[in-house]
Structures are given as structure tokens and as C-alpha cells.
C-alpha positions in Angstrom: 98.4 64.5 49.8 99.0 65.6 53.7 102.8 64.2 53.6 104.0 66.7 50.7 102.2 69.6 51.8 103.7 68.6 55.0 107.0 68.7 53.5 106.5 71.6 51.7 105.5 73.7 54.7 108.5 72.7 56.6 110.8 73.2 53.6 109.2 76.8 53.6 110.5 77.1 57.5 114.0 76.0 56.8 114.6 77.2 53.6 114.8 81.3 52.1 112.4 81.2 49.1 114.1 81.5 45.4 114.2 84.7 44.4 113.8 84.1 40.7 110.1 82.9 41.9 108.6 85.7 42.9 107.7 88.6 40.7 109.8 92.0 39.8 109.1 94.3 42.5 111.7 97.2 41.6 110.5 100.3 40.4 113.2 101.6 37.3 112.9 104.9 36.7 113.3 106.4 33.5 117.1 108.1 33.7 118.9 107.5 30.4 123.3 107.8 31.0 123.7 111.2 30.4 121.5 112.8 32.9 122.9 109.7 35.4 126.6 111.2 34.2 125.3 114.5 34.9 124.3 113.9 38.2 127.0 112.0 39.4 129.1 114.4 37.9 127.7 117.4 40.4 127.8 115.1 43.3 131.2 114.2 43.0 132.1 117.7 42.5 130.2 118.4 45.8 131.9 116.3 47.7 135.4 117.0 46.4 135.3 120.5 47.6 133.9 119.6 51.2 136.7 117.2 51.1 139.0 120.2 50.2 137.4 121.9 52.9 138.4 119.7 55.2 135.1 118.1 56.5 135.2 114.3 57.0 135.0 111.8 54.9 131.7 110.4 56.8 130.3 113.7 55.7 131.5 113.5 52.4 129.8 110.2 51.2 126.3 111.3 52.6 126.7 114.3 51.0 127.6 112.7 47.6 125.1 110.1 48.5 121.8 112.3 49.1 122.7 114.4 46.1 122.2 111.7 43.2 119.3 110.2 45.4 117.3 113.3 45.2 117.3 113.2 41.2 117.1 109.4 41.1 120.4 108.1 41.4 119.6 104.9 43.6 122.1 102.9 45.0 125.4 105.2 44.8 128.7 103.5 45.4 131.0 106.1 46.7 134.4 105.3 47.8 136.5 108.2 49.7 140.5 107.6 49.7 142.9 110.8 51.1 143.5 112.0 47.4 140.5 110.6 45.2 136.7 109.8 45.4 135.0 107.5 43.2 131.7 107.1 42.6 129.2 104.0 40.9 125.8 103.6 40.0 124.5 100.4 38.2 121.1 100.2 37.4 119.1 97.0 37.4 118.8 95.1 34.1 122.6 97.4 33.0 125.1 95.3 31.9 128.2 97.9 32.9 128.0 100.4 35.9 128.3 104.2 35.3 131.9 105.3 37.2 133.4 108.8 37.9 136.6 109.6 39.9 137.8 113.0 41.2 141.5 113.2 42.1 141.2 115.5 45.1 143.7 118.4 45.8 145.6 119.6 49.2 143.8 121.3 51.7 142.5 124.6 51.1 140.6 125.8 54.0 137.2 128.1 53.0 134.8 128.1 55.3 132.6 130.4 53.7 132.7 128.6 50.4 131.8 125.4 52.6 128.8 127.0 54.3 127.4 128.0 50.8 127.8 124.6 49.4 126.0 123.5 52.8 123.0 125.9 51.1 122.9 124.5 48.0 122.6 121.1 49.1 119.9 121.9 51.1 118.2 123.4 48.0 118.6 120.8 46.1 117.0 118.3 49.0 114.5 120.7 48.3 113.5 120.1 45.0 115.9 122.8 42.5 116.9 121.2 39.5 119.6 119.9 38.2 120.1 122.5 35.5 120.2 125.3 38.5 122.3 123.2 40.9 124.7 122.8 38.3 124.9 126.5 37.8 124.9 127.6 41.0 127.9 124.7 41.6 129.8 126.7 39.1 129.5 130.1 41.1 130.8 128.6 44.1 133.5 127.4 42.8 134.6 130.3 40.8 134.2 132.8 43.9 137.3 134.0 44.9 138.8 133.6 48.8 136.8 136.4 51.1 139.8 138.1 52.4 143.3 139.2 50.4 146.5 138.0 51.8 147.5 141.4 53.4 144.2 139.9 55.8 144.9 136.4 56.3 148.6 137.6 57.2 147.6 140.0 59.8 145.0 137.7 60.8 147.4 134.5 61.6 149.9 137.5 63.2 146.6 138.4 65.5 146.4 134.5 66.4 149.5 134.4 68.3 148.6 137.9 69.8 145.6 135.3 71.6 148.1 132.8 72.6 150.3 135.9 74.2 147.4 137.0 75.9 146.1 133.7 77.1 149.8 133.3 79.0 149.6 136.9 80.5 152.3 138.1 78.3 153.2 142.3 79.3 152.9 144.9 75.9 156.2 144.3 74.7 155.6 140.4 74.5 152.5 140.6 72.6 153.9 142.9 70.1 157.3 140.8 69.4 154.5 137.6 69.0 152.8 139.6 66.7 155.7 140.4 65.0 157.3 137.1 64.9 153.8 135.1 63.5 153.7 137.7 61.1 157.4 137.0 59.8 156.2 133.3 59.9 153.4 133.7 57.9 155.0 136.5 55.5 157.3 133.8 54.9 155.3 130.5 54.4 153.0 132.6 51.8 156.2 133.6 49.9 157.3 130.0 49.9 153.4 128.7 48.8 154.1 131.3 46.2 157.1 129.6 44.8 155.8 126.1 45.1 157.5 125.1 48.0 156.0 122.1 49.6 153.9 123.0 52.9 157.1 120.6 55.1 159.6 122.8 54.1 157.8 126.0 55.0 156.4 124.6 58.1 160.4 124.2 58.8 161.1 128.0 57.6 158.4 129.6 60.2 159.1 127.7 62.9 162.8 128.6 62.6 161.6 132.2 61.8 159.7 133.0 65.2 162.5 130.5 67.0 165.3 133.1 65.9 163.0 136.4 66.7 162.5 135.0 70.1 166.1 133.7 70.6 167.1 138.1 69.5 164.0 139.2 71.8 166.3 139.8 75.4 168.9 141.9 73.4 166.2 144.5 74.5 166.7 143.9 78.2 169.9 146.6 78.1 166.9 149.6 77.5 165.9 149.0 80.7 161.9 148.9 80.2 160.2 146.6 82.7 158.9 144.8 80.2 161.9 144.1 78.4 163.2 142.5 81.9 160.3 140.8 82.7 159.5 139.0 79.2 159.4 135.1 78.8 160.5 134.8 75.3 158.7 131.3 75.4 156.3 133.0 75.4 156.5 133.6 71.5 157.8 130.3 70.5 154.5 129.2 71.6 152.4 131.6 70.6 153.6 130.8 66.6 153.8 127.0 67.2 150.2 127.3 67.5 149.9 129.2 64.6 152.0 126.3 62.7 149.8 124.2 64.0 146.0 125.9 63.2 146.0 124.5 59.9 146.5 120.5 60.9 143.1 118.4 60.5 143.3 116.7 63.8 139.4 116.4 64.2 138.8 115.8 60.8 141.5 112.4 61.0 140.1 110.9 64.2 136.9 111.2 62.7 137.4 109.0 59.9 139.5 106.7 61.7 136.4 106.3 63.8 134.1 106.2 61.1 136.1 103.1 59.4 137.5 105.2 56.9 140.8 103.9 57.2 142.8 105.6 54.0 141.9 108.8 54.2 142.2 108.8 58.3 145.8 107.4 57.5 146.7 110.0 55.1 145.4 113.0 57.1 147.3 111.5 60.2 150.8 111.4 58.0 149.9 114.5 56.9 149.7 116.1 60.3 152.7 113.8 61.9 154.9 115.4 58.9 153.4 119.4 59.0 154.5 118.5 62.8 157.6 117.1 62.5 158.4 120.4 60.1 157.7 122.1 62.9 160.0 120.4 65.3 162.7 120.7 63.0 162.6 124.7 62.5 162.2 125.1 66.3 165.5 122.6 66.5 167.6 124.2 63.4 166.4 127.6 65.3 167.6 126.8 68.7 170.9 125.7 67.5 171.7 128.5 65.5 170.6 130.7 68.3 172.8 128.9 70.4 176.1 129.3 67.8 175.4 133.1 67.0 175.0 134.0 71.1 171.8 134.0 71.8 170.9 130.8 73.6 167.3 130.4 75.2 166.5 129.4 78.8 164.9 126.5 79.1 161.6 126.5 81.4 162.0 124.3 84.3 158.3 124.3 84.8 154.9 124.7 82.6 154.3 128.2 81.4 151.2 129.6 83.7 148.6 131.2 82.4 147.0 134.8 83.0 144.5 136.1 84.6 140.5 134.8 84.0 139.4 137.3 81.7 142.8 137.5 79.9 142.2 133.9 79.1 138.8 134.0 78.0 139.9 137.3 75.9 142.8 135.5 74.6 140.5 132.3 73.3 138.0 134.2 71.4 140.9 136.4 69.8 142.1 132.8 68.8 139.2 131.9 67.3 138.2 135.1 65.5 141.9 134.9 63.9 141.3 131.1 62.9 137.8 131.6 61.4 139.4 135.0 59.5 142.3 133.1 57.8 140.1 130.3 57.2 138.0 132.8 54.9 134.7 132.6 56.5 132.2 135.0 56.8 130.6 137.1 60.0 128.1 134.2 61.3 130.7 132.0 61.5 133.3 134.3 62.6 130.4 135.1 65.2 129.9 131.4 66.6 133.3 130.6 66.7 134.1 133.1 68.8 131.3 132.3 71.3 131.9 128.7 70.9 135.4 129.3 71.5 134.2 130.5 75.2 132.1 127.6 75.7 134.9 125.3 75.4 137.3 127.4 77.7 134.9 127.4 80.0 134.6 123.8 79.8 138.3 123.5 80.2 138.6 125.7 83.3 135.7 124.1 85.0 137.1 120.5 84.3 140.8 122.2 85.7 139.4 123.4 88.7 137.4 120.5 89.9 141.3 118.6 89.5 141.4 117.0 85.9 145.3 117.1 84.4 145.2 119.1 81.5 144.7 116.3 79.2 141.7 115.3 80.5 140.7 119.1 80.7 141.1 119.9 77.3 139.4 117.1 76.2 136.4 117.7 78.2 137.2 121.6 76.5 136.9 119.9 73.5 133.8 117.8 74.0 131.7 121.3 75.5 132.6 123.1 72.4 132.0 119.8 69.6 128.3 119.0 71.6 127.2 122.9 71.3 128.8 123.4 68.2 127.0 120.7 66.2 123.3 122.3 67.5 124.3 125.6 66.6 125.6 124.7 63.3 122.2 122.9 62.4 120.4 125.8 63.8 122.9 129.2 62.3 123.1 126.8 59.0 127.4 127.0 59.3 129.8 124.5 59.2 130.6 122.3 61.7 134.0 121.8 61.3 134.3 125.5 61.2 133.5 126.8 64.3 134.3 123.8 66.2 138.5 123.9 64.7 138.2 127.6 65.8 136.8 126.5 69.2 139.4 124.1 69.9 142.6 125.7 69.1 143.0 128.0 72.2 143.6 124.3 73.9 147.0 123.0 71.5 149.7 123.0 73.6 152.5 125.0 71.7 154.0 126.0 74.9 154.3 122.1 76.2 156.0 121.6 72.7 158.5 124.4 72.9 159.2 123.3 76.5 159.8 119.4 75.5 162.3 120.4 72.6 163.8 123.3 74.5 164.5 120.5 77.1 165.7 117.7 74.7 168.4 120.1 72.7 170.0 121.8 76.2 169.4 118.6 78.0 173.7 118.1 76.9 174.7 115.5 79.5 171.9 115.6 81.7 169.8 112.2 81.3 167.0 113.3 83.7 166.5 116.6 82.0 166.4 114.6 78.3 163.6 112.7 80.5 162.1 115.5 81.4 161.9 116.7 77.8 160.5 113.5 76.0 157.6 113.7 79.4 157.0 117.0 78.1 156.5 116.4 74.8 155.0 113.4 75.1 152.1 114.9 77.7 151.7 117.5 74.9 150.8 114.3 72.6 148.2 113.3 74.8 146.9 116.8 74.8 146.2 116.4 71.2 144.8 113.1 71.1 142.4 114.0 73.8 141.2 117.4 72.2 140.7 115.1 68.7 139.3 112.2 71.0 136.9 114.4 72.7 135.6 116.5 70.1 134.9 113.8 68.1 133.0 112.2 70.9 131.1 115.5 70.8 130.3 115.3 67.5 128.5 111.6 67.5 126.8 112.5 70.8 125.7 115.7 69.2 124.4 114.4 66.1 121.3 112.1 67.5 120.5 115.8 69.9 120.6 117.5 66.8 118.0 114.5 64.8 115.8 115.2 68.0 116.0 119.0 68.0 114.7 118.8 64.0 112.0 116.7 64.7 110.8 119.0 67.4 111.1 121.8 65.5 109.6 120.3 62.2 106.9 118.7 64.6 105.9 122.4 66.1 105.6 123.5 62.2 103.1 121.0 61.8 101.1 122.0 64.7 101.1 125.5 63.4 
């Protein structure tokens, strides 16, 4: 008798035990298909607008994710592709899962539509049911943008009245930047009327502020100071900045970090083409400048910047006009702007202690991610909100403008075609690290702001 139990016990070391042997341990609630469809149905719907929104896909899934689990919904399968999310539940003892998909549209930035979905998620984690979630789903999603497009024009005009400012640009530059991004944007919304894809209109405002810019020193023969003291790069840059507020750099190197592979590969051939659109209305603009007469100098050296408090005015100007067009409300609006200081600050400090700008603007970028993901828990905004707006003062229009400027008059000249492709390929690296470090922000900030919730729910219990 001591041999087999012998056996048996060492069996029991080596080997897992059968599953079939031991009893049924899993609680099945009671949730017949409808309500499951039901259910699914609002979290999919959730999560397709954040995606919309721009928010990660990372974000997306645990949204979609806590959703069903609140009413019962236990495991959900969600997958997250650029264009679609699907989503699975298959309960124990089922012999065919329950499956929705969502095909998901372009972006459509609404920051203030976001925020409220953030609040009803929340209420839903806290117990309202499903009836009411549903309802409340469908008044978010019927509320029209915040501003009308008289606004968001004026607002994306006011942007590169920032960038102006940020370079130390006299009166008469900020108003012909102002006038230029406003042409641009008039001119993109009139194309978005007509269906236009986003490419070619990225194409049409670029050349747009290109050609004002290229016209800008026929006002040198009046004779005001400021007319003979105006960089007209100045304005290029200013509106390529503008072209490029809309690009979901942060939003792909997120999900290329967080494995999400399609959708990180979709965003980032979304925002090398809405790039390249860019390149090629600055191009088509500098040659036509160059046939009609009115050539542009090419900058032998990086544009420098204003004074201190021009700069820091300049930033939160950026981001006031970035959380404006991006329809959100005055919290955000509020945050971004202070955020927007934070990560200038940042940037200066790190440029002043001897960083390249690269390496500045992504310690810029990290500042303003790290703060921006505690106030976000704490002001109940989006994330992705306030940190785009923070970031933005940091792109490097003028580097672009420079590199291109360079390549197209290089003519003959290999070391100046050198000097161009250096140029633009620094301002590369600029983005990278601004979507490198503000992602890094994001990750270190999400643990600080787990630890900051248990505090304060900790406190509450003391109380």
C-alpha cells in the first residue's frame, strides 16, 4: 500500500491535476443575449468615439473592457485595428460567442465631447444602469461641436499668431501670419466642405500661406520699419504648425509602444502622408513664387527666438488656440494653457543647462505628459487634450520651412542640399523625441497617478 501512494504523491509533484476532476467553480450569472448585445453594443460605441477622439488604443480597450465588466460582461475580447473595433464575449457552457464590430471614422477631434464621455464612464463604474447609460450615450453623441466655424477659423488664424510671437515677430509679421493661417484654414474648411480628402487640402494650405509669405516684402517699398525688418519665414512657420496641430503623433507612439501594432501603423501613415501634403504645398508654393518674381531667401541659420516672456506668451496663446479648435470647453482650455507653460519651461531649463533642441523638447514634452496626466485625474479632463495642446508650441515648423527652403534653392550647390536634408532631418528627430518623451510621461505618470488615488481614497476613509 506505501509504493502506490508513494507513486501517487510524486505523480501529484510532477504532474498539473486534470481539470475535469475537480468540481465547477465558475459563477454564471444570469445575462440572457440581448441584454449581453445590449451591453456590448454601448461599450463598443464608447470606445469608437474616444477612438474618434483620438485617445489611444490602450485606452480604448480598457475603456470598452470595464464598461461590459461593470454589468456582467466577463471576459471581453476586444480587438482595436486603425478603422474598426471588434468585440467578443463567450460565456461558459455557449456554444457560439456573442460578436459586434464598429467600423470607425477619420478623426474628428472634440475634446469636450471626450471629457463627457470620460463622466459617464465614471458613472457607470458607479453603479447607473444600463437603460440610463444608454440614454445619456445618445446625448453625447447628438451634441453638436461647441464652437461654429467662424470660431475654429479665427482660432487656428490665432495659432500661428503664437508661433509669430514665440519667434519675436514685429506687428506687421503677426498680422500677415494671422492672415495667411486664416486663408489656410478658410481654405481647407471649404475643401472638407466639398469632400476633398484631408492630403489634398493639407497641399492647398501649405501652398496658401507659402504664396502670402513669398507677396509679404512687396511691402518693403512703404517704407515702415517693420516692413524692412520682417522675416517672412517667419509665417511659413507659423502655418506649418498649424498644418501640423491636427497629426496624432502621441496618440501613434503610444500604441506602437503598447503592442498595438495596426492601429500605431495606420496613425503613423496617416501622419507621414498629412506631412508629406504639407511638403508638397510648401514646394509647389516656393516654385511658383520663384516663376511669378517673388523668390524667398533661404535662412542660412535657425530662426531665433524672442524674448522670455514673448515665448512663454506665445506657448500658452498656442495652446489656448489648439484646445479652442479642438472644441473643448473652459477647464480644459484652462489646463492646457497652464500646462502648456510647464512644458516650455521644461524645454528652456533643459536648453539652458546645454541639451540640443531635440533632447530639449523631449524633456518639454516629458514635463508637460508627467503633470498633465495628475491633473487630468484630478480636473476630471482628458489627457490627450491638454497634453497635444501642451506640446505643440515645441513642433519645429520653422526647421521644416528651413530644410525645404534649402533643398529647392540648393540649384547646384551639394553642400547646401546637405544642409537642407540635416535640416529637415533634425526637425524629424524633434518630432520623434516630443512623441518619445511624452509618451514616456504618460507610463511614468500613470503608476503617480494609481498612488495619488489611493491616497486620496485612503484619507476619505479616515474621515
Amino acid at each position: 500500500m506505501g509504493r502506490p501512494r508513494l507513486f501517487a504523491s510524486l505523480n501529484a509533484l510532477v504532474r498539473t491535476s486534470d481539470a475535469m476532476a475537480g468540481p465547477a467553480t465558475e459563477m454564471l450569472p444570469v445575462i440572457d443575449d440581448a441584454f449581453a448585445v445590449r451591453v456590448l453594443d454601448l461599450a463598443i460605441r464608447i470606445g469608437e468615439t474616444m477612438l474618434v477622439a483620438g485617445s489611444p488604443a490602450s485606452e480604448v480597450t480598457l475603456t470598452i473592457v470595464r464598461v461590459a465588466g461593470v454589468y456582467g460582461l466577463d471576459p471581453v475580447h476586444v480587438d482595436v485595428t486603425y478603422n474598426s473595433i471588434t468585440v467578443a464575449h463567450h460565456r461558459s457552457g455557449e456554444d457560439r460567442p456573442i460578436t459586434l464590430m464598429r467600423v470607425v471614422r477619420s478623426a474628428a477631434p472634440d475634446h469636450a465631447r471626450l471629457q463627457r464621455l470620460q463622466a459617464l464612464v465614471a458613472e457607470i463604474r458607479s453603479g447607473l444602469p444600463l437603460d440610463a447609460a444608454a440614454l445619456r450615450f445618445r446625448g453625447i453623441r447628438r451634441t453638436p461641436f461647441r464652437y461654429h466655424q467662424p470660431v475654429v477659423v479665427a482660432s487656428q488664424a490665432l495659432l500661428a499668431v503664437g508661433v509669430a510671437l514665440m519667434f519675436g515677430g514685429n506687428w506687421l509679421v503677426i498680422l500677415l501670419s494671422f492672415l495667411a493661417a486664416g486663408a489656410a484654414a478658410f481654405t481647407q474648411f471649404l475643401l472638407g466642405r466639398a469632400r476633398v480628402p484631408f492630403f489634398f487640402s493639407q497641399i492647398a494650405g501649405a501652398f496658401v500661406l507659402t504664396i502670402v509669405a513669398a507677396a509679404s516684402p512687396l511691402l518693403r517699398p512703404t517704407g515702415w520699419d517693420a516692413a524692412m525688418s520682417m522675416r517672412p519665414s517667419v509665417i511659413v512657420a507659423s502655418g506649418i504648425v498649424l498644418m501640423l496641430a491636427g497629426l496624432t503623433v502621441v496618440g501613434a507612439a503610444q500604441d506602437a509602444i503598447d503592442g498595438f501594432a495596426l492601429t500605431a501603423m495606420g496613425r503613423i501613415l496617416e501622419l507621414v502622408t498629412q506631412t508629406l501634403g504639407v511638403v508638397l504645398g510648401i514646394l509647389a508654393g516656393i516654385e511658383t513664387a520663384r516663376v511669378i518674381g517673388l523668390g524667398l531667401e533661404a535662412p542660412t541659420e535657425a530662426l531665433p527666438l524672442g524674448g522670455i516672456p514673448l515665448q512663454f506668451f506665445g506657448a500658452g496663446l498656442i495652446a489656448l488656440a489648439v484646445a479652442i479648435f479642438n472644441g473643448a470647453g473652459l477647464r480644459i482650455i484652462v489646463v492646457s494653457v497652464a500646462l502648456s507653460v510647464v512644458a516650455w519651461a521644461g524645454y528652456v531649463a533643459a536648453a539652458s543647462v546645454g541639451f540640443e533642441t531635440a533632447a530639449a523638447s523631449g524633456v518639454g514634452a516629458f514635463v508637460a505628459s508627467l503633470a498633465g496626466i495628475v491633473a487630468a485625474y484630478r480636473l476630471h479632463v482628458p489627457s490627450v487634450a491638454i497634453t497635444t495642446a501642451a506640446i505643440l508650441p515645441m513642433v519645429p515648423g520653422a526647421a521644416v520651412f528651413r530644410g525645404l527652403l534649402g533643398v529647392v534653392e540648393s540649384g547646384d550647390s551639394p553642400a547646401t542640399l546637405l544642409t537642407g536634408f540635416s535640416t529637415l532631418a533634425d526637425a524629424a528627430t524633434i518630432g520623434i523625441a516630443l512623441a518619445v518623451g511624452a509618451s514616456l510621461g504618460i507610463y511614468l505618470g500613470q503608476p503617480l497617478r494609481a498612488s495619488l488615488g489611493s491616497v486620496i481614497r485612503s484619507r476619505a476613509r479616515v474621515r
